[in-house]
C-alpha positions in Angstrom: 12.0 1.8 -5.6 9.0 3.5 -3.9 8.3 7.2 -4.5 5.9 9.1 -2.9 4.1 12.4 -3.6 3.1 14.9 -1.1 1.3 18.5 -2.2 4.3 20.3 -2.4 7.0 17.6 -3.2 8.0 14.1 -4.6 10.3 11.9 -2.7 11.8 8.7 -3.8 13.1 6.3 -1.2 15.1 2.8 -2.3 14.3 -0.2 -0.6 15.3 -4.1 -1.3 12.6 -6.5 -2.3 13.1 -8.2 0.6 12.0 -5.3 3.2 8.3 -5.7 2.2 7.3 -8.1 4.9 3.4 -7.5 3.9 0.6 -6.1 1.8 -1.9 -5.0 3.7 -5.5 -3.6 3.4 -7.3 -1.3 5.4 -11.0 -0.1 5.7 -10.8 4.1 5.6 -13.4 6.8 4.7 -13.8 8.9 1.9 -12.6 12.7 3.0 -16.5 13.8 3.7 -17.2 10.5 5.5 -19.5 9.4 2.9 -18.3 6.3 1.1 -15.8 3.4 2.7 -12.2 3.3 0.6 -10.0 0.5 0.8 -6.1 1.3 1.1 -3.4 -0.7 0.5 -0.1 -0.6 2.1 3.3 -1.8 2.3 4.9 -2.9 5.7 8.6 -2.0 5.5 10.5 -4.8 7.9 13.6 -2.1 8.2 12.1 0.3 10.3 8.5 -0.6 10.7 7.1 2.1 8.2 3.9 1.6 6.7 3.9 2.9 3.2 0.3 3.8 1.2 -0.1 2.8 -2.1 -3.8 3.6 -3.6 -7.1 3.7 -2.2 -10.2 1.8 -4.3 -13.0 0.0 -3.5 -12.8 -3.4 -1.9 -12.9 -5.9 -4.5 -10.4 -3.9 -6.7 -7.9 -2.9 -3.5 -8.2 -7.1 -2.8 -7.4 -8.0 -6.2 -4.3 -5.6 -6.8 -3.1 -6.2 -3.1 -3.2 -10.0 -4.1 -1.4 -9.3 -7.6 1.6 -7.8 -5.4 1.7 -10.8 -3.2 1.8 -12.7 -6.0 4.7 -11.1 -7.3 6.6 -10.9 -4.3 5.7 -14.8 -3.8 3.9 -14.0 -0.5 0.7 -16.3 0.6 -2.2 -14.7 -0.4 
């Protein structure tokens, strides 16, 4: 199960194991432009939705988006 949280509301959306077809992470900026952030996502095979998890710095986003492959036995 994936739930995400906007400002104003929480929504929680079901999806099988199997409709992650990648963990991905992506260079951003910091709000003010003043420091790089790294952001990890999930790529949702089912209808091609890209779903953020956390943003961190690149050796932490690397290692966490390499713990998920590991769980979901993807190659890292």
């Amino acid at each position: 199960m994936i739930k995400t949280e906007k400002l104003l509301m929480t929504k929680t959306i079901e999806y099988p194991i199997t409709d992650i077809a990648n963990v991905i992470v992506e260079k951003n900026y910091s709000s003010n432009n003043s420091a790089q952030v790294y952001t990890i996502y999930l790529n949702i095979a089912s209808n091609r939705q890209k779903i953020r998890l956390s943003s961190l710095g690149f050796n932490k986003a690397k290692e966490r988006a390499n713990l998920i492959r590991s769980f979901l036995n993807m190659p890292l």
